[in-house]
C-alpha positions in Angstrom: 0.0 0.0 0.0 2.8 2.3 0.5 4.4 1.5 -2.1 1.4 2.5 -4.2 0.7 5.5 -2.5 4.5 6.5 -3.2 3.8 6.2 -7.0 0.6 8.1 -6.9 2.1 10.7 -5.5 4.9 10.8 -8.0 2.2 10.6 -11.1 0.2 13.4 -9.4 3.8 15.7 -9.1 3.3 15.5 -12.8 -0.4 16.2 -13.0 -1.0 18.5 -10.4 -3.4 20.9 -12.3 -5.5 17.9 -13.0 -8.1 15.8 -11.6 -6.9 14.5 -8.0 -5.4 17.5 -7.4 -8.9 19.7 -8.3 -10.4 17.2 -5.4 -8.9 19.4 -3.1 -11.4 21.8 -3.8 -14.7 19.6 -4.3 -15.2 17.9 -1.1 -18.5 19.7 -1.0 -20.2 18.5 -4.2 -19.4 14.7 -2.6 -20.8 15.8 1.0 -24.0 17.0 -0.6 -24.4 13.8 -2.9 -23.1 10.9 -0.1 -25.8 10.1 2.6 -23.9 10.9 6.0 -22.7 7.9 7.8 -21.8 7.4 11.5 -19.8 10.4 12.7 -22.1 12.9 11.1 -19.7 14.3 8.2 -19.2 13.1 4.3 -17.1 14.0 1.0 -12.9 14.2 0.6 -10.1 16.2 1.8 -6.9 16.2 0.0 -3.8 16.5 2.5 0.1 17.7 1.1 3.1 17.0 3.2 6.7 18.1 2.5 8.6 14.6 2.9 8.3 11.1 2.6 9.7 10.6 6.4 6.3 11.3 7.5 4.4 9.1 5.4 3.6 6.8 8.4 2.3 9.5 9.9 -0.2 10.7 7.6 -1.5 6.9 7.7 -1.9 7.2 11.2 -4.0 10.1 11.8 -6.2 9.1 8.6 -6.6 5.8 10.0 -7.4 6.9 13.6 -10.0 10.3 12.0 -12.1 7.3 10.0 -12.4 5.3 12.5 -14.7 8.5 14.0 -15.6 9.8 10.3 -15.7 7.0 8.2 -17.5 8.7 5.5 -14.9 11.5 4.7 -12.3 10.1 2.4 -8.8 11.5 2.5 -6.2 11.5 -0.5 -2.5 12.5 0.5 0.0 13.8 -1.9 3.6 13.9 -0.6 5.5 16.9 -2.8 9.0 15.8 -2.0 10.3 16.2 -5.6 11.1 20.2 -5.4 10.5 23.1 -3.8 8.0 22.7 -1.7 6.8 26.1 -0.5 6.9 27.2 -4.2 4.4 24.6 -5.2 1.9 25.1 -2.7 2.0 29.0 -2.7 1.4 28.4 -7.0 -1.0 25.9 -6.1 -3.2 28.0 -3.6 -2.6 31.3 -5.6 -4.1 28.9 -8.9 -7.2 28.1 -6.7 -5.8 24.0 -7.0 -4.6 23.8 -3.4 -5.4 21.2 -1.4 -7.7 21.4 1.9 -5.0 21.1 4.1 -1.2 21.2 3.8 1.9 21.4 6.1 3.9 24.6 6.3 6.9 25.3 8.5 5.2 27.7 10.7 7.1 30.7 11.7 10.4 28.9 11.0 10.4 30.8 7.5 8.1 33.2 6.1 6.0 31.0 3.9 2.8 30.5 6.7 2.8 34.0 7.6 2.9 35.0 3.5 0.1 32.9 3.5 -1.5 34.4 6.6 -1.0 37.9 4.8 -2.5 37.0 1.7 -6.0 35.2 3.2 -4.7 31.7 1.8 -4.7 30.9 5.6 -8.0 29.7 7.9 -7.5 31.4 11.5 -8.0 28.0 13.6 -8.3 30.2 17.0 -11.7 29.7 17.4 -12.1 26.7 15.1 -9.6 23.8 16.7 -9.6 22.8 20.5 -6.0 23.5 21.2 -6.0 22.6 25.2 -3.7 19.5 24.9 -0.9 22.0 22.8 1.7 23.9 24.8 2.2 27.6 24.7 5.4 27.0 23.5 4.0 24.8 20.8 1.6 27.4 19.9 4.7 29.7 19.3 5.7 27.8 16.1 1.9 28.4 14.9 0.8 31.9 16.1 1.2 35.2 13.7 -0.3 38.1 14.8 -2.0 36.7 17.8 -4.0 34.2 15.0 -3.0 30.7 15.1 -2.9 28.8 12.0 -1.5 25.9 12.4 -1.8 22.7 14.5 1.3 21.9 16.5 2.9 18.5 17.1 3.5 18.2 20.9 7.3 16.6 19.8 10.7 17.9 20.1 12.0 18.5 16.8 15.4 18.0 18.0 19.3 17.5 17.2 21.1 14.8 18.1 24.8 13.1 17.4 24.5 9.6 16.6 27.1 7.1 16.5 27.5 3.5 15.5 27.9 1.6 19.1 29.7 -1.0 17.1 32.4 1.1 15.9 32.8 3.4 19.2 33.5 -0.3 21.2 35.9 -2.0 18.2 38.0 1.2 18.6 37.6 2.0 22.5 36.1 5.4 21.5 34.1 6.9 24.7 31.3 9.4 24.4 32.3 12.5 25.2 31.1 14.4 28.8 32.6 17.6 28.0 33.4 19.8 24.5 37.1 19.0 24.8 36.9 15.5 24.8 34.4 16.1 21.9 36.9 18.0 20.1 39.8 15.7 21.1 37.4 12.5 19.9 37.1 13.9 16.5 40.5 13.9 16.5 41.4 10.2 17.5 38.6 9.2 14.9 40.1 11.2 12.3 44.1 9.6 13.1 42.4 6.1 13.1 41.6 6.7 9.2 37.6 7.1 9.7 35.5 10.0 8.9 34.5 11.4 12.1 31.4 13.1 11.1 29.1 12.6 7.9 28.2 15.8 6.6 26.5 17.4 3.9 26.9 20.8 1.9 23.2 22.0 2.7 22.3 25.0 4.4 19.6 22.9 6.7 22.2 20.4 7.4 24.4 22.1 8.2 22.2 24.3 10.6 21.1 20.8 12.7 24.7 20.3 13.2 25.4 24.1 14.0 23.0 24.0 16.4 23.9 21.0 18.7 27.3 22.3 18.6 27.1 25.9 19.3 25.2 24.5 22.6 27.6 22.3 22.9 30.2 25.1 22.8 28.2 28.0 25.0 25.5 26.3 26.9 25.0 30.1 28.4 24.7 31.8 25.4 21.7 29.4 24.2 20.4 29.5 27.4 19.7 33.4 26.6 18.1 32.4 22.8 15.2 31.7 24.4 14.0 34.9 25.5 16.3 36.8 22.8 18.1 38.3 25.4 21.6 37.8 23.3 22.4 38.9 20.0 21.7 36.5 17.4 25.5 37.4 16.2 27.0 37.4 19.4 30.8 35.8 19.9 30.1 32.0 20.6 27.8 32.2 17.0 31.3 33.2 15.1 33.6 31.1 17.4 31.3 28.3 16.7 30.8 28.4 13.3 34.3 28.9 12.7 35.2 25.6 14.3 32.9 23.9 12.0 35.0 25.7 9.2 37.9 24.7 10.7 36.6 20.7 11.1 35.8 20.9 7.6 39.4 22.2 6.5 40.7 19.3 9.1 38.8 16.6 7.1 36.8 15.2 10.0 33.8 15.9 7.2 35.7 13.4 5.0 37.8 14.2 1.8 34.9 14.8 -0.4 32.5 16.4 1.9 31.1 19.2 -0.4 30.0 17.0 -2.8 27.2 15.3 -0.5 24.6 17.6 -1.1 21.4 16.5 0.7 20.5 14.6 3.5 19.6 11.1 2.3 23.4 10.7 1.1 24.6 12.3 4.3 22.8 9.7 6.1 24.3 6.8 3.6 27.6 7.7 4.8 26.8 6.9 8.6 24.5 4.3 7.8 27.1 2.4 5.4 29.7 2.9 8.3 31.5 5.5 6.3 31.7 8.1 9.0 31.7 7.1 12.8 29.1 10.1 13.8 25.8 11.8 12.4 25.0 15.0 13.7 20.9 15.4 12.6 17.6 16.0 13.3 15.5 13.3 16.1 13.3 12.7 12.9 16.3 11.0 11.0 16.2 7.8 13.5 13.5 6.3 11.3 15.8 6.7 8.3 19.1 5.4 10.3 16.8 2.4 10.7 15.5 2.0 7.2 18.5 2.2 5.6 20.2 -0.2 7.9 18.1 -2.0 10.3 21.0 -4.0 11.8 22.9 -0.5 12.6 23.7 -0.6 16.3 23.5 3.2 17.1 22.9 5.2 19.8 22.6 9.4 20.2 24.2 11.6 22.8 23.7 15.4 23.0 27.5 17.1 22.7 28.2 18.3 26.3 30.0 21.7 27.1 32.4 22.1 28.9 31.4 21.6 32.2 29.5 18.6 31.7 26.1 20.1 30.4 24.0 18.7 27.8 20.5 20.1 26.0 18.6 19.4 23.6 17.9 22.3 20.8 15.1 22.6 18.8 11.5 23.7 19.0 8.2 21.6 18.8 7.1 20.7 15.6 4.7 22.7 13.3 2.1 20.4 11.6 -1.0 21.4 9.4 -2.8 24.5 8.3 -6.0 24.6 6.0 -7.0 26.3 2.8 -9.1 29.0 3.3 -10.7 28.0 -0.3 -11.7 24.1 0.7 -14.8 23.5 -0.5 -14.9 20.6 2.7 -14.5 22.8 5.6 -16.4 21.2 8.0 -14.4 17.6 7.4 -11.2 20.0 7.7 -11.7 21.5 10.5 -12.7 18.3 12.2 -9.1 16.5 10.4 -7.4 19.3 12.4 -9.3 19.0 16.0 -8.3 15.3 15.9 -4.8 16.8 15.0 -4.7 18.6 18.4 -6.5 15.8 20.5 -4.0 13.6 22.8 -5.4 10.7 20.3 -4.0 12.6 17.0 -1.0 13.5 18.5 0.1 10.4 20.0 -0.5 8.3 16.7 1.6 11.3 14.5 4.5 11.0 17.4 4.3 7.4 17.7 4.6 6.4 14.0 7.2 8.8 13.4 9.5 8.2 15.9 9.0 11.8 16.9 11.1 12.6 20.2 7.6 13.6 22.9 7.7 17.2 24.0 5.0 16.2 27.2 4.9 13.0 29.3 1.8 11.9 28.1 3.0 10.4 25.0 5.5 7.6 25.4 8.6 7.3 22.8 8.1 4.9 20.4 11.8 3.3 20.6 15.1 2.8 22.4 16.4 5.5 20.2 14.4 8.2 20.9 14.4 7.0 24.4 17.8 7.7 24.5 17.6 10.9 22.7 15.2 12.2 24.9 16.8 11.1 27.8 20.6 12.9 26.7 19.3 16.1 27.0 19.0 16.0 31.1 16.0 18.1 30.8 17.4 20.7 29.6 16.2 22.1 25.9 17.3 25.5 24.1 15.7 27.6 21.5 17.2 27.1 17.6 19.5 29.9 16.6 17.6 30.2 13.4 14.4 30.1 14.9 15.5 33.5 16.5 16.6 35.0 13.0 13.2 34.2 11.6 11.0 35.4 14.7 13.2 38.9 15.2 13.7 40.1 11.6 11.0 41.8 9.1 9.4 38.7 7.0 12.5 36.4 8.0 14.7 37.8 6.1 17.6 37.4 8.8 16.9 33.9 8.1 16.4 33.5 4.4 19.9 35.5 3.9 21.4 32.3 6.5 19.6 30.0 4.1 21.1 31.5 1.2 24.6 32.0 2.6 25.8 29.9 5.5 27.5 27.1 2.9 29.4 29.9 1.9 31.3 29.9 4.3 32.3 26.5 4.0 33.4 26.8 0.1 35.5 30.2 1.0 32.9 32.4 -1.1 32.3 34.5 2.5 34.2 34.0 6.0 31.5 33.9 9.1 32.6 37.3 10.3 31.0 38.8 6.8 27.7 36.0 7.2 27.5 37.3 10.9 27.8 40.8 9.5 24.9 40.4 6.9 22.8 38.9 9.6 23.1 41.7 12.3 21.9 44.4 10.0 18.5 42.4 9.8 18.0 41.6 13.1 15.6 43.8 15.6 
């Protein structure tokens, strides 16, 4: 079934103008023709999502919605063959979007665009949103609207390592920076590649991030109420040891010509490179592409011996102000923000749970959860979106920060170009 859900979404990538993709917009015409079954509602929703990692997902929250609305049927089209953002905003501005569709929240500026240009439903008053966090509701809140349903998970970074590889070599995990630093090292003498990475701005930011905490707990500590500059001194110092790393070769030789995340996970997973620095959500992938990897995850420690855990909670689904289906929508996204919804999103994603009410899902994310000692700090770049005019602090980072890493700019000139932009 997946399989063939996989294909249909590659066929509709090519026919997105035509007829499954105008269903988004005539859930109405069904509801009117079906005779409501149990549950009280009728007709079709069509649902995009940005990657193919949360496939499971999707399955599990249409699964657990028909069992209460077993009338409304729900078509989901995975748009993981481009730019995303640029095919829903031509897709809503073309009046084919579908009913409801994942944006990023106020990571970037594409859901407040949205919000701007009344593409966007307000769900304030629509969506029950008493089992979501307020600092959930950050991620989904413009203007005081929200418009956007929350996942109650850590979106996280974590440094993985193959547990077979640290023992054959005597490698320890690290309980401060230096012995971090100083493991890198060893791993690079021993004729490994101590780190897989991959010349892409995101990548690189979900190692960034872990390590800058890594580097000044302190300074991340005061992220979270923007207290410290977003270009402070341990943002330079930081991202100039990754420069430096990558000059060192604990990247690998070729480094800059893995250009995406899949082949940066390849190299770990193929026991290429001894360490992963990544997102929480890539411990699915580890597993797919190896399930007889032994890995675990620790969270870098700084120097004296802390460890956190960066991210921010997870932004999930918005709807089309133009859905011809509303009232299915609306309902899709209430069972989105019920304890229900988001336990079976969390659970069959491996997601790492933001609240004790949802159990993890695996060892892994057990682990991952457990490495960061309570302790959890807001993402740098989530700062340069949320304190600069229409994110462009962090659309200029998303543009520029491999730059620095190919010699095009040094990180005092990125830093630079960043500070201007910020409040």
């Amino acid at each position: 079934m997946k399989k063939f859900k996989k294909l249909l979404a590659i066929l509709l990538s090519s026919v997105m103008a035509m007829s499954l993709i105008a269903c988004g917009s005539s859930g109405s015409s069904d509801a009117e023709d079906s005779s409501e079954l149990e549950g009280g509602v009728s007709g079709s929703l069509l649902i995009w999502e940005h990657d193919y990692s949360y496939e499971e997902g999707i399955e599990a929250l249409i699964e657990g919605f028909n069992e209460l609305y077993p009338d409304v049927e729900i078509t989901y089209l995975i748009r993981g063959d481009g730019d995303y953002d640029s095919l829903l905003k031509t897709a809503l501005q073309s009046g084919d979007g579908p009913d409801i569709f994942w944006t990023n929240g106020t990571a970037t500026s594409t859901m407040p665009d949205l919000v701007d240009n009344g593409m966007i439903v307000d769900l304030t008053d629509v969506v029950d949103m008493s089992f979501i966090s307020e600092d959930a509701l950050n991620v989904a809140t413009v203007d005081e609207g929200i418009y956007n349903v929350p996942w109650m998970q850590m979106d996280t970074r974590t440094c993985y390592y193959n547990k077979d590889m640290f023992e054959q070599n005597g490698w320890e995990i690290p309980t401060t920076f230096s012995e971090f630093v100083t493991l890198m090292e060893t791993i690079y003498n021993s004729g490994t590649t101590p780190v897989s990475m991959a010349l892409d701005s995101w990548c690189l930011l979900f190692a960034y991030e872990p390590i800058l905490a890594g580097y000044d707990h302190e300074y991340c500590e005061g992220l979270s109420d923007y207290s410290v500059s977003a270009t402070d001194t341990p943002v330079r110092e930081a991202m100039q040891l990754m420069v430096d790393w990558a000059e060192a070769g604990y990247y690998g030789d070729n480094w800059t010509g893995v250009l995406d995340s899949s082949s940066q996970i390849l190299a770990f997973t193929t026991g290429n490179a001894a360490m992963f620095i990544d997102g929480s959500w890539d411990a699915s992938n580890i597993s797919m592409n190896n399930p007889g990897l032994n890995y675990g995850a620790f969270a870098i420690p700084s120097e004296d011996g802390t460890t956190g855990l960066v991210g921010t909670e997870a932004p999930g689904f918005s709807i089309n102000t133009e859905s011809q289906n509303m009232e299915a929508a609306e309902l899709f996204m209430n069972y989105c923000a019920s304890k229900e919804g988001q336990t079976a999103w969390i659970q069959a994603i491996g997601g790492v749970p933001s609240t004790t009410e949802i159990e993890s899902s695996s060892e892994i994310i057990q682990e991952i959860s457990d490495s960061g000692n309570g302790n959890t700090y807001r993402s740098w770049q989530n700062v340069l979106s949320n304190y600069s005019d229409e994110s462009e602090a962090s659309n200029i980072w998303a543009d520029d920060f491999t730059k620095i890493f190919t010699g095009e700019m040094t990180v005092d000139e990125l830093c630079d170009e960043i500070e201007v932009l910020m409040q």
